[in-house]
N, C-alpha and C positions, 0 to 999 in steps of 0.2 A: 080674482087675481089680487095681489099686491095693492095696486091702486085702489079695489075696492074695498080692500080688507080695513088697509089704513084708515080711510075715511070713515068708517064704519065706528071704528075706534076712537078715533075723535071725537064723534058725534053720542057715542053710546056711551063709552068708560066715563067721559067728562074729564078725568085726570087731564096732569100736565103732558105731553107727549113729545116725543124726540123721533121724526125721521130721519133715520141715518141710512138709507139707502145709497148706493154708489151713483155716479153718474151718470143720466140719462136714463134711471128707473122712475120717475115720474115725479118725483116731489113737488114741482111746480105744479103741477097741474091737481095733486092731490092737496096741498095746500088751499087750490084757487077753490075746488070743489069744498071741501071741510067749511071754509070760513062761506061760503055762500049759503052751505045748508046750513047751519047754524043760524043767519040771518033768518033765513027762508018758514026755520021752524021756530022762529022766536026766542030760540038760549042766547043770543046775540042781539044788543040793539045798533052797536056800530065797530064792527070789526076793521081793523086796521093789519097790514100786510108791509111789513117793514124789509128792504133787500138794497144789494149794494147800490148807490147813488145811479151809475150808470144804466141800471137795469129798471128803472122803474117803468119805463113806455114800454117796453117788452113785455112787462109784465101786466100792464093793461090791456096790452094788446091780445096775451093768450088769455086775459079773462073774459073778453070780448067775444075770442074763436069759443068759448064752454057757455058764457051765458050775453048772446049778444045784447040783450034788454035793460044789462043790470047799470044801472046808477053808480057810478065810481068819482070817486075824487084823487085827482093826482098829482103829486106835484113832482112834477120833471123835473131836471138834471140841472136846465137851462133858466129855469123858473125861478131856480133854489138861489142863485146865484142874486137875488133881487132883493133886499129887505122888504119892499114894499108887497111883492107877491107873495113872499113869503109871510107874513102877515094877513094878506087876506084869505092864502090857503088856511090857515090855520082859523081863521074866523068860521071859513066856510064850513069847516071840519066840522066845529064846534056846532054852530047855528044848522048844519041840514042833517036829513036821513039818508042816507049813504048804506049801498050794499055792502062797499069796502072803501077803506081811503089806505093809498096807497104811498107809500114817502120812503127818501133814503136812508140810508143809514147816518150822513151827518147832521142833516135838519130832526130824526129822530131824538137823535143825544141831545140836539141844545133844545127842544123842547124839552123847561126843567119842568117838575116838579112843584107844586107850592110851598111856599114858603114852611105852613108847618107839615108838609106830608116829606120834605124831606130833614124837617128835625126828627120828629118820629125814628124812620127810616135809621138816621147817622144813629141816634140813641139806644134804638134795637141794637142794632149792628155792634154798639160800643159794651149794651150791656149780654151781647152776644161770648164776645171776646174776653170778658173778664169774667166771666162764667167758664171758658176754657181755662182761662189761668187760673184760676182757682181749682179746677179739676186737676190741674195737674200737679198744684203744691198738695194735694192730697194724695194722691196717686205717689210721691215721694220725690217730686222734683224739687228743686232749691230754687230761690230766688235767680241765680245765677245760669242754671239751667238754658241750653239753647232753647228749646221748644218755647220755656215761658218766656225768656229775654223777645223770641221772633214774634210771638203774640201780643205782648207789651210794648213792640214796636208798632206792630199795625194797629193796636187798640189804640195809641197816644195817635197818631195820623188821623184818626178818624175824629177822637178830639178837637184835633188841629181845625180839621173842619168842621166841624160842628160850632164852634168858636168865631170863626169866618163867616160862617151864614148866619149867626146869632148879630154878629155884626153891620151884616147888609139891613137883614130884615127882609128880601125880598121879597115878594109876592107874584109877581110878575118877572116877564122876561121880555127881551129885543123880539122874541116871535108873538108877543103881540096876544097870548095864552098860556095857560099851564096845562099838563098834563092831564089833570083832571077834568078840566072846564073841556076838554075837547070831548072827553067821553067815550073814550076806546074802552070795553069791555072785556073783546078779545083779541088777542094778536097771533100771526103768523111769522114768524122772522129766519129768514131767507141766510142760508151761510151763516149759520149762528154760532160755527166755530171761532168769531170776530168777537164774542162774548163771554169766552170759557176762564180767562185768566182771573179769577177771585184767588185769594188769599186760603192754603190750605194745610188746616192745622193738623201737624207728624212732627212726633218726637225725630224722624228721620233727616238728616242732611246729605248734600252733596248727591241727590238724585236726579239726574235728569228730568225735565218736565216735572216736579215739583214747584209750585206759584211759591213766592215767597212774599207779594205782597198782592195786594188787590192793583188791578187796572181801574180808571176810572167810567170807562165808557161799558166794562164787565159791572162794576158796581152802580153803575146809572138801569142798566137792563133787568136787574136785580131787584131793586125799589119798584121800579116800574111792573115787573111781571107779578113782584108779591100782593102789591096796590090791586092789582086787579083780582089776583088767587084770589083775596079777602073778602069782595065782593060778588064774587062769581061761585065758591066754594067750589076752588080749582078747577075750575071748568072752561076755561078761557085760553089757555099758554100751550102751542105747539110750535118747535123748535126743527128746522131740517138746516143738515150738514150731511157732504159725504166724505167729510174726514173729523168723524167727530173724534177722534181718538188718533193723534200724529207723535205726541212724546210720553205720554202715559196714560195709567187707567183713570187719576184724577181728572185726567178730564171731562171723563164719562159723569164722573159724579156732578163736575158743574154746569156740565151740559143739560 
């Protein structure tokens, strides 16, 4: 069936994967299975399961009814709410062997990044962008040009920040770890149409559901899922939504 098939795909393609199945065709549960056989078969040393804030006991709870045995870490709704728990979920993260560690979607976001994996990251991205703009003063656009003006906008934003973290210097964060040091390999992320709004370069305007600029919690999922592709040689990043597609086809592509 479906649920089999998926998982199968997961586990076998390796690829990045998007289920976009409708409501109530299994995602969760295809999800919970995916990231445990990956554990189970060693392509995973510590997969993580990211869903909206509310939902994280639930979601331990049906990975409990699929594998009552397994080892989870999770940090609840009520937990999240603690600095100090929040801290030491993230130690525990980091420091154990975990089937899956399971977290919301806000304490996902403010876990940044280190200091230089998100210069890298802003620097890619920037020398991304200016790679478009210069495609397109070849291609016969003008300086003046919307397409390149819109590009040149979100290429200087990204500056902007790159500028600011050059500033901090941070290495750390209030959660006590970065991203890396926790050691997620693979993710699963739960409603992942909360992620789709990047920045999308068309000579076209005034289109409906066209991004015109990046979101930051889209561009925080980005770094994060690519950090791991890199590692993993894309083996790691499966993505479910059943509205992956609500105002256009872009958003299939950022999904």
């Amino acid at each position: 069936d479906v649920y089999k098939r998926q998982v199968a795909r997961i586990i076998q393609d390796g690829e990045g994967t998007l289920i976009a199945h409708t409501v109530g065709a299994g995602k969760t549960f295809t999800g919970i299975t995916a990231m445990h056989e990956l554990k189970r078969l060693g392509r995973a040393r510590k997969p993580m399961i990211v869903v909206p804030n509310n939902l994280t006991e639930q979601w331990a709870a049906d990975y409990l009814k699929l594998y009552p045995d397994a080892k989870l870490l999770v940090l609840t709704d009520a937990a999240a709410k603690s600095p100090d728990s929040v801290r030491r979920f993230w130690g525990q993260a980091a420091s154990g062997d975990w089937d899956a560690v399971i977290v919301g979607f806000s304490r996902f976001e403010k876990l940044q990044m280190s200091y230089g994996a998100q210069k890298a990251a802003l620097t890619a991205r920037i020398d991304e962008l200016e790679e478009s703009r210069l495609m397109e003063l070849e291609d016969g656009a003008g300086e003046k040009d919307f397409s390149v003006k819109q590009i040149e906008g979100v290429r200087d934003k990204f500056k902007s920040k790159l500028q600011s973290l050059e500033k901090r210097n941070a290495s750390k964060t209030l959660e006590g770890a970065t991203f890396e040091e926790v050691g997620c390999d693979a993710i699963f992320v739960d409603e992942a149409h909360h992620y789709k709004n990047l920045f999308t370069e068309t000579k076209m305007r005034n289109v409906a559901g066209l991004q015109a600029g990046d979101s930051q919690r889209a561009s925080d999922m980005l770094y994060k899922t690519r950090w791991i592709n890199e590692r993993t040689g894309y083996k790691g990043v499966v993505f479910a939504t059943g509205t992956a597609v609500s105002n256009s086809m872009t958003e299939v592509y950022n999904c």
